[in-house]
C-alpha positions as CSV (number, residue, x, y, z in Angstrom):
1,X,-65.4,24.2,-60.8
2,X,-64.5,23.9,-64.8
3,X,-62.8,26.8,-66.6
4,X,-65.4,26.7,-69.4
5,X,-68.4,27.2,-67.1
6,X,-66.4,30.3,-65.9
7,X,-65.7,31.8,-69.8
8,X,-69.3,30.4,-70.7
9,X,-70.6,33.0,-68.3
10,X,-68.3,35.4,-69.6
11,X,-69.2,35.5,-73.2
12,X,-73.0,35.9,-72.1
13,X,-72.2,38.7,-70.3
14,X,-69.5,40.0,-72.8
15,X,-72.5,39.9,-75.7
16,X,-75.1,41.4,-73.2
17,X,-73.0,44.1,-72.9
18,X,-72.5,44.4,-76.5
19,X,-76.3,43.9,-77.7
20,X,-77.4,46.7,-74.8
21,X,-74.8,48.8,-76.0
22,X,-75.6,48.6,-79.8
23,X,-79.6,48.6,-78.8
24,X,-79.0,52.1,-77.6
25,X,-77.2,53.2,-80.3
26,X,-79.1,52.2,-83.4
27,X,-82.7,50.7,-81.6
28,X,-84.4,53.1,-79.9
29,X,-88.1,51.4,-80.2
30,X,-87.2,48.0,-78.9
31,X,-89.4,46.2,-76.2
32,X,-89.0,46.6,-72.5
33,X,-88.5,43.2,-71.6
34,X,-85.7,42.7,-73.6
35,X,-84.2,45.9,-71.7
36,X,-84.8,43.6,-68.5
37,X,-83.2,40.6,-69.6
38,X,-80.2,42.1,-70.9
39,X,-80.0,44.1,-67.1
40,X,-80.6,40.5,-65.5
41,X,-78.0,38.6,-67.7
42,X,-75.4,41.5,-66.2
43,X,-76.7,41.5,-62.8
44,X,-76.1,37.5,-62.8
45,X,-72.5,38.0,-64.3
46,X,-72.1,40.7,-61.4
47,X,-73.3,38.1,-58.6
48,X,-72.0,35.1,-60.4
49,X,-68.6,35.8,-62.6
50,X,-67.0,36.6,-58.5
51,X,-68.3,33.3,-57.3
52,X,-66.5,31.2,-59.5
53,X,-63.4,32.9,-59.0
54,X,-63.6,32.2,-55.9
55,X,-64.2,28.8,-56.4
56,X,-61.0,29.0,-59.0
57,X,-59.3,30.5,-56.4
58,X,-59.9,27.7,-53.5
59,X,-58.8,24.6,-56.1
60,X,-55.7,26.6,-57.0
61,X,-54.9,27.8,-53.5
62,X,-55.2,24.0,-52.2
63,X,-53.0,23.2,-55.4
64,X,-50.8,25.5,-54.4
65,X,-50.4,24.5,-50.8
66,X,-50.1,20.8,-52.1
67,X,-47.2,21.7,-54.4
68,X,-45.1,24.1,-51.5
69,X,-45.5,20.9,-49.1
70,X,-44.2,18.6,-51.9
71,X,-41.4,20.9,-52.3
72,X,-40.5,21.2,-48.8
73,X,-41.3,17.4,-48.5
74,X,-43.3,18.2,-45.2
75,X,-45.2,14.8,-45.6
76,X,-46.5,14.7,-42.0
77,X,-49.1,17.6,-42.9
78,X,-52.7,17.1,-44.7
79,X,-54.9,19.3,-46.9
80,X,-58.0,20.4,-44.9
81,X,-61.5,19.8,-46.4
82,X,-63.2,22.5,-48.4
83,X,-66.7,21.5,-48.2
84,X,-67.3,21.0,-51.9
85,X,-67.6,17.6,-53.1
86,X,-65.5,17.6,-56.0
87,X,-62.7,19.6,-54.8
88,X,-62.7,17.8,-51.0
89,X,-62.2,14.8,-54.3
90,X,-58.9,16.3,-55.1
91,X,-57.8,16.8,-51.4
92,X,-58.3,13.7,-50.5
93,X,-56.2,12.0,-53.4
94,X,-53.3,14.3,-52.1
95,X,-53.9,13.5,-48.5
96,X,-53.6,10.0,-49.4
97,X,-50.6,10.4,-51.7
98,X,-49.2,12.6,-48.7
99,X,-49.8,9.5,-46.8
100,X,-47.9,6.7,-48.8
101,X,-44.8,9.0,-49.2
102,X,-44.7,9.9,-45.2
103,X,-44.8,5.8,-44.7
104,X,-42.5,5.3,-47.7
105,X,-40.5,7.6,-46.3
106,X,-40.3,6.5,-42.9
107,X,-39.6,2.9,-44.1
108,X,-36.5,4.1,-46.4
109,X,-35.1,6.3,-43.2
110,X,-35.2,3.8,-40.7
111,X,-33.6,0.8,-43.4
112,X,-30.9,3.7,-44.3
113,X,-30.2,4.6,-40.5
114,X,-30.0,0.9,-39.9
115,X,-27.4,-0.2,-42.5
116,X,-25.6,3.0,-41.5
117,X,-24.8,1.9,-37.8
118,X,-24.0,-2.0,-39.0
119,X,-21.8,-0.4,-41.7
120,X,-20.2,1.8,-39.2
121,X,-19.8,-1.4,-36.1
122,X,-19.1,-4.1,-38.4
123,X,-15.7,-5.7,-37.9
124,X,-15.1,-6.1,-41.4
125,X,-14.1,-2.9,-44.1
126,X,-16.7,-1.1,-46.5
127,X,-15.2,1.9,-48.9
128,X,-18.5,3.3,-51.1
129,X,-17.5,5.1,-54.1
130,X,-18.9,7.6,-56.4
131,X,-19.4,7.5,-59.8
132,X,-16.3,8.9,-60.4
133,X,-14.3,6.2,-58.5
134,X,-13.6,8.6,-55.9
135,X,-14.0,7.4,-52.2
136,X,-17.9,8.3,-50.9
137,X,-17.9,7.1,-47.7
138,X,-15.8,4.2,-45.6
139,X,-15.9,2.9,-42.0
140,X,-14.0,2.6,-39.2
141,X,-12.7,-0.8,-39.9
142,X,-11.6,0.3,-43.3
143,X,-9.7,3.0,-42.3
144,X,-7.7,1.2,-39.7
145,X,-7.4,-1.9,-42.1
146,X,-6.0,0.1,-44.9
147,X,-3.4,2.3,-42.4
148,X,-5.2,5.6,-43.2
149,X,-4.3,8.1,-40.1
150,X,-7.2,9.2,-37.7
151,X,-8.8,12.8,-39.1
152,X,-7.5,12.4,-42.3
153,X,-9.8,13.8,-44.8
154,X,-10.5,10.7,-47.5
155,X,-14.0,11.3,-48.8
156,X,-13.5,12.7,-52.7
157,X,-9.8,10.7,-53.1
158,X,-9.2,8.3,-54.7
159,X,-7.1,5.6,-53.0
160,X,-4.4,6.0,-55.7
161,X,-4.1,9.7,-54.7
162,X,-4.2,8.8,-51.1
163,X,-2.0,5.6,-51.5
164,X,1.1,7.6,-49.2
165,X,-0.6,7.3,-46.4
166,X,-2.4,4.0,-46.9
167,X,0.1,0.6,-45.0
168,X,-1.5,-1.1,-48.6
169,X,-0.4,-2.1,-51.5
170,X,-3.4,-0.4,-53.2
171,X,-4.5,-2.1,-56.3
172,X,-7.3,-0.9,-58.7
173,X,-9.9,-3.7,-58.6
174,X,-12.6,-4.7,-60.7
175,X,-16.1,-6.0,-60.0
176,X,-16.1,-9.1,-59.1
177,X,-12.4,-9.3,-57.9
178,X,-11.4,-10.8,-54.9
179,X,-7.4,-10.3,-53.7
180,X,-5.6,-11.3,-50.5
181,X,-3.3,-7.7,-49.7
182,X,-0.6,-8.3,-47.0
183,X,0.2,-4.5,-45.4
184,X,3.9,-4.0,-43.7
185,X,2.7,-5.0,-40.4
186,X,2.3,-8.4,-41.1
187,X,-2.2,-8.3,-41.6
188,X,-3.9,-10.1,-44.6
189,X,-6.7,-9.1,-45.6
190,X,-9.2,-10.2,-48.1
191,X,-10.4,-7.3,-50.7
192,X,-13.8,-8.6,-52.5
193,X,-14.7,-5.6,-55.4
194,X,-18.8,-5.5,-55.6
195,X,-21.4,-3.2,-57.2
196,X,-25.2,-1.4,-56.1
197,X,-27.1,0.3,-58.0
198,X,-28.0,3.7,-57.3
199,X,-30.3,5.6,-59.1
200,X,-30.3,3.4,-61.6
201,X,-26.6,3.8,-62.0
202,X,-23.7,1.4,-61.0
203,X,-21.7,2.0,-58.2
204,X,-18.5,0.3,-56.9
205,X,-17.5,-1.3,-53.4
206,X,-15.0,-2.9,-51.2
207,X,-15.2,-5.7,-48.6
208,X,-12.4,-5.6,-47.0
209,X,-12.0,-9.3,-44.3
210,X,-9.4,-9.6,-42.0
211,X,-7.8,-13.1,-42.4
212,X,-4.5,-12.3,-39.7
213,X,-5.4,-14.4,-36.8
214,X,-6.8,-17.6,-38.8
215,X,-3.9,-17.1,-41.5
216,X,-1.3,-16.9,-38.7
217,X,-2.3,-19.3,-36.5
218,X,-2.5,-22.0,-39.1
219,X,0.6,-20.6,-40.3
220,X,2.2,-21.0,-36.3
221,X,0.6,-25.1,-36.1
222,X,2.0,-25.9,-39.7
223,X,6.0,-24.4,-38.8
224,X,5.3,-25.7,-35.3
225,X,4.7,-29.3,-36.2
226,X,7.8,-29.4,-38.9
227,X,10.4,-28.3,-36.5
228,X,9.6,-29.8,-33.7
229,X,9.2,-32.9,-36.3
230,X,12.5,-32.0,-37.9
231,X,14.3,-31.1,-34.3
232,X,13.1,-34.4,-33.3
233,X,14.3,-36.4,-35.9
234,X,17.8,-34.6,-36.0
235,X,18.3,-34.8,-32.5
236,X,18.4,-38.5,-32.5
237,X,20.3,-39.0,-35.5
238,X,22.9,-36.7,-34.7
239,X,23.4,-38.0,-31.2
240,X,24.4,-41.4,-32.2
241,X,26.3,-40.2,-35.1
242,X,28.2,-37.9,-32.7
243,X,28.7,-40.9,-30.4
244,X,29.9,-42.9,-33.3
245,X,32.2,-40.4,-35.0
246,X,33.9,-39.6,-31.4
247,X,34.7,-43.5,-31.2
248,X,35.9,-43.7,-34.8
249,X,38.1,-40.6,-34.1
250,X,39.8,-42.0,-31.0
251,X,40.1,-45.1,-32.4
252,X,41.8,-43.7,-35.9
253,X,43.5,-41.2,-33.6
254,X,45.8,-44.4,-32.0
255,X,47.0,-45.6,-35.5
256,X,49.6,-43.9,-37.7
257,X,47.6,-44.0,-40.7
258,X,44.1,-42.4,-39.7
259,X,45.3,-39.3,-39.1
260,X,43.5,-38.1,-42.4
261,X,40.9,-39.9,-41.8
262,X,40.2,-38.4,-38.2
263,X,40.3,-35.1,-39.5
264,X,37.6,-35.4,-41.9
265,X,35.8,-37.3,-39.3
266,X,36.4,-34.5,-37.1
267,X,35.5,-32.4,-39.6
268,X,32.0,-33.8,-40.3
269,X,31.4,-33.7,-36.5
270,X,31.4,-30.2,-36.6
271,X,29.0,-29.8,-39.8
272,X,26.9,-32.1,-37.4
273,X,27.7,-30.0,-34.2
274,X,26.1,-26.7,-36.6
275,X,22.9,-29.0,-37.9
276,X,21.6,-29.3,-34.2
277,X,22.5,-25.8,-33.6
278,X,20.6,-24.7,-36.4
279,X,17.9,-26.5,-35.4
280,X,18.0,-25.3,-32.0
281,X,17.6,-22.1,-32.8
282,X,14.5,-22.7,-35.5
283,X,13.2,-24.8,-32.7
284,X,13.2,-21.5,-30.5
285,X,9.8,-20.5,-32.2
286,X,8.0,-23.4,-31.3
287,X,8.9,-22.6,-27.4
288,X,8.9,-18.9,-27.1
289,X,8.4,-18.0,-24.0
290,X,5.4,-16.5,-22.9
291,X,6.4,-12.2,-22.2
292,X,7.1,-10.4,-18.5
293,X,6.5,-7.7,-19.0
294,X,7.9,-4.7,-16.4
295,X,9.2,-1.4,-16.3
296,X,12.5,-0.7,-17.7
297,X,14.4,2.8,-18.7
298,X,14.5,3.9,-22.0
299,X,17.5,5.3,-21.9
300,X,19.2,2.2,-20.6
301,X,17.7,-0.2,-22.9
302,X,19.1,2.2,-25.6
303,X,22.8,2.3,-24.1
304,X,22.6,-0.9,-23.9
305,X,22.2,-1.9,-27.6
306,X,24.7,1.4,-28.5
307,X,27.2,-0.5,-26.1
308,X,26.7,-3.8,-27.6
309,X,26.7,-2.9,-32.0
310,X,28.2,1.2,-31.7
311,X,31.8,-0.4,-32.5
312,X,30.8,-3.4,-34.8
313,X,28.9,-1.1,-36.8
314,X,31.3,1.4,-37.1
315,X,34.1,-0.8,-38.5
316,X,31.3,-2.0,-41.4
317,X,31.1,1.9,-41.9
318,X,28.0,2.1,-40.7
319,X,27.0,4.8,-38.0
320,X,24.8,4.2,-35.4
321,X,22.8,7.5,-33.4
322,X,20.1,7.6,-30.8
323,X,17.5,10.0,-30.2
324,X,14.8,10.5,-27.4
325,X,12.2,13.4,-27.5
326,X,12.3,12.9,-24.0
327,X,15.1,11.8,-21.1
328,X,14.3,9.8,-18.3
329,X,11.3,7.8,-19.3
330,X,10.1,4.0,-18.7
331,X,8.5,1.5,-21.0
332,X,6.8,-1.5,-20.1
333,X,8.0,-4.9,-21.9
334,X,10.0,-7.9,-21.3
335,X,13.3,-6.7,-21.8
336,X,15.0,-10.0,-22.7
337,X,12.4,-10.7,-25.6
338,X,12.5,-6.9,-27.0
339,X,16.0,-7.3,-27.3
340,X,16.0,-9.7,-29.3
341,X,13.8,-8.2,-31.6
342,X,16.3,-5.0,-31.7
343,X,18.7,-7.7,-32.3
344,X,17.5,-9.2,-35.2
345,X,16.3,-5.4,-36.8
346,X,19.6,-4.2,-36.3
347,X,21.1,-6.9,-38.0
348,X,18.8,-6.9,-41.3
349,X,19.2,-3.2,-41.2
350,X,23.3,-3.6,-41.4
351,X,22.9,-6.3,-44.3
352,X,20.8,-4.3,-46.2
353,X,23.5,-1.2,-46.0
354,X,26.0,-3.8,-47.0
355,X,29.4,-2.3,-47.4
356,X,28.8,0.8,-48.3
357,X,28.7,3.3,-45.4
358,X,25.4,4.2,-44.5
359,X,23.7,5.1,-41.1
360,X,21.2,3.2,-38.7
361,X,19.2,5.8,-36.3
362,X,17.3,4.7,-32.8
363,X,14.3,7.1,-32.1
364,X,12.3,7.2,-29.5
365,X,8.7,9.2,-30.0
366,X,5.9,9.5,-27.3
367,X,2.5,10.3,-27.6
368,X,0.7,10.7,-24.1
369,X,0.9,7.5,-22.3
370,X,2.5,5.3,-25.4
371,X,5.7,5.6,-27.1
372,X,6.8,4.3,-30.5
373,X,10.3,3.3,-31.2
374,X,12.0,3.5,-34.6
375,X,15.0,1.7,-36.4
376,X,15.6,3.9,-39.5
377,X,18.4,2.7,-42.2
378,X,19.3,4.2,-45.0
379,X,19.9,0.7,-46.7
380,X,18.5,-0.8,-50.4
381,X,15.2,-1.0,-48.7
382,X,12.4,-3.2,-49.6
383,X,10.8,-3.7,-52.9
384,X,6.9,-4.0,-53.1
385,X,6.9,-7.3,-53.9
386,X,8.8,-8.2,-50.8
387,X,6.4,-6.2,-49.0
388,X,3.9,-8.7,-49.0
389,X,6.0,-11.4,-47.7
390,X,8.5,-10.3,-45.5
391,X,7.1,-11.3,-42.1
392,X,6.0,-14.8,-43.6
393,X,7.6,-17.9,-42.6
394,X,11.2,-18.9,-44.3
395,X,11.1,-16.1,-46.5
396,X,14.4,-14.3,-47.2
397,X,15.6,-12.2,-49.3
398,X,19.3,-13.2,-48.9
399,X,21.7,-16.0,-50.5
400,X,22.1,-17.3,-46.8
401,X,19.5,-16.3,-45.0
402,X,16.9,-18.3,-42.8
403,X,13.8,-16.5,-42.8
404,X,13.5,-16.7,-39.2
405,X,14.6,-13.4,-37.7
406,X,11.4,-11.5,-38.9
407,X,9.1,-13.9,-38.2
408,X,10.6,-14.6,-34.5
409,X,10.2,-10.5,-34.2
410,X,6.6,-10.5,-35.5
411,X,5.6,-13.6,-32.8
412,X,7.6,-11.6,-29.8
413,X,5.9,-8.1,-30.8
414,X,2.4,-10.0,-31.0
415,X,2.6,-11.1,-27.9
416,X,3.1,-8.0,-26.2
417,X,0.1,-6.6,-28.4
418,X,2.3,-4.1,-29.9
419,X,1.7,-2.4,-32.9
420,X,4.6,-2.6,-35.7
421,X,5.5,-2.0,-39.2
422,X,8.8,-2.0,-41.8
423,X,8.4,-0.6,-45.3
424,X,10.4,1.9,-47.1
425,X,9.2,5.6,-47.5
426,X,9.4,7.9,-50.1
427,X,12.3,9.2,-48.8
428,X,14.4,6.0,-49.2
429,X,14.3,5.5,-45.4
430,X,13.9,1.8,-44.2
431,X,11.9,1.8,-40.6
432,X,10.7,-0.6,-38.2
433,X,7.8,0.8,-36.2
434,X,7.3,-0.4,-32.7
435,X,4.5,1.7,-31.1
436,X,1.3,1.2,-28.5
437,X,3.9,0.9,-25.5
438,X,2.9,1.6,-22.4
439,X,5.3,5.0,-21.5
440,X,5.8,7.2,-18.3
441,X,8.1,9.2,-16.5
442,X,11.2,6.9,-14.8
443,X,10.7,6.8,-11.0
């Protein structure tokens, strides 16, 4: 029902009112009929003025239930029918409105729920952020590709703020960026920066692809194929050069002038002798042999390696200390193949001391049924842009280094599906992380 119908019938009403009252007052001779229609026009105003608010009342009430439904988005319920043509009208545009929201609704839920769970199972890293640049949301994948630790609280950082605890290099990327990241444990990953927009307003986010296994294993083929190319090649040529110089030697040996001449023969026998030990020992990566693992103690592994570098480290000035949170414990690895990994740690830990005295520490830390052992120095320690390239093939830091002893520890700890890491805290602290090994109590 219209408003102006409703003040229409109030303005009759208002001015029979005023006509009856004036009539009385100043016309006292006026006809009798008139007296009647003024009473009827106020007995229709009495009868009729209620029944349009009550009409009013039903359209606004229905309004007003439409509107608290809207507000408490309760799509799933519908308007009843009021009997009256023009208002059941009204109900049923917001029943049908009602209608197309509840299926929009539905739609939006079920697409949102679904990219949730393949966000949250896919293999490869997603990191949403806000506006602000701050991290809204990231998966499982992401945390563990970036090295952030289980029930850390991320959502709100940044990953500058939170780049302590991150195994990444963390650069700020823009969109449309795409970087290849190496972290200290030897994993490449590939960091793609995109954009949505939500709300009609940009937003930023990361890819984040794990390129280890295809990265490595071409990286294992290509090294593979050159030395056993190269250990091939010198093998050959150095065993009929040896043949040759041991002939000239004895033969220049017998006279009284090749004396000098046997010498530097003799001499360049032993260049040769170290060219096919060298290559022996690069050729040791292309035959690694495959882990046994078994049970061995921890504290005799330890002793071991104190036994075998305590003194030579000691007369470079350098002290070596062992520490276990717990005595007479196992761990199960091939022993042989671990040691040489020790081997080779210990080692780059000394030549990064270097002269100076400094200190080397063993650590042993367990965590239920795993155990993580540490080789802290406190050496020069590793820049960041050796960070990214330390466990790659033939990369050294050092005037007469090799490039091999990393890489032969990052193929043995692989193979025994270990977790490990070496990068240089905030502290100044050099440590090689060995941890996921399997740990119990010695029998």
């Amino acid at each position: 029902m219209k408003v102006n119908i409703r003040l229409l019938v109030s303005i009759l009403a208002g001015l029979a009112i005023l006509i009856l009252f004036v009539a009385e007052r100043y016309f006292q001779n006026l006809p009798s009929w008139t007296w009647y229609l003024l009473l009827g026009i106020l007995i229709l105003f009495v009868v009729l003025y209620p029944l349009l608010l009550w009409h009013e009342h039903r359209f606004l009430a229905r309004m007003d239930l439409g509107i608290s439904l809207l507000r408490e988005q309760d799509y799933a319920s519908k308007l009843a029918r009021t009997g009256n043509k023009r208002l059941d009208g009204v109900v049923e545009l917001f029943n049908a409105l009602f209608q197309r929201l509840k299926e929009e609704r539905l739609r939006f839920n079920e697409q949102a729920q679904l990219l949730s769970e393949l966000i949250e199972v896919s293999p490869m890293g997603v990191v949403l952020f806000d506006y602000n640049g701050c991290i809204a949301r990231l998966n499982p994948a992401a945390r563990i590709q970036l090295g952030f630790p289980k029930g850390e609280e991320l959502v709100g950082h940044t990953l500058q703020e939170m780049q302590q605890l991150s195994t990444l290099t963390i650069d700020n990327l823009n969109i449309g960026d795409v970087r290849e990241l190496r972290d200290s444990s030897a994993n490449v990953y590939r960091v793609t920066c995109e954009s949505f927009f939500d709300r009609g307003f940009m937003r930023k986010y990361w890819l984040i692809e794990t390129l280890t296994d295809s990265m490595q294993e071409h990286e294992r083929n290509t090294y593979t194929k050159l030395i056993r190319m190269c250990a091939h090649e010198v093998n050959n040529t150095a065993g009929s050069l040896t043949s040759l110089l041991d002939t000239c030697v004895s033969f220049l040996g017998e006279t009284s002038e090749g004396g000098i001449y046997a010498e530097a023969l003799a001499s360049g026998e032993e260049r040769l002798h170290e060219l096919v030990s060298f290559i022996g020992r690069i050729a040791e990566l292309a035959k690694l042999p495959h882990p046994e693992p078994q049970w061995h103690s921890v504290d005799d592994f330890m002793h071991e390696l104190m036994a075998r570098y305590a003194l030579q480290l000691r007369e470079q000035n350098i002290a070596l200390t062992y520490h276990a949170e717990e005595p007479n414990m196992a761990f199960y690895a091939d022993r042989f193949l671990l040691m040489r990994v020790f081997e080779n740690v210990l080692k780059n830990a000394a030549e990064s001391i270097g002269k100076r005295s400094g200190e080397i520490r063993l650590e042993v830390v367990h965590q239920g049924k795993h155990c993580t052992f540490l080789v802290a120095d406190n050496g020069m320690g590793i820049t960041p842009e050796q960070q990214a390239q330390i466990f790659m093939p033939f990369f050294t830091s050092k005037t007469t280094g090799q490039g091999l002893g990393l890489l032969l520890c990052r193929e043995i700890l692989q193979q025994h599906h270990f977790s490990f890491s070496l990068r240089t805290a905030s502290d100044g602290w050099t440590r090689f992380q060995i941890g996921e090994i399997a740990y119990r109590k010695n029998t």
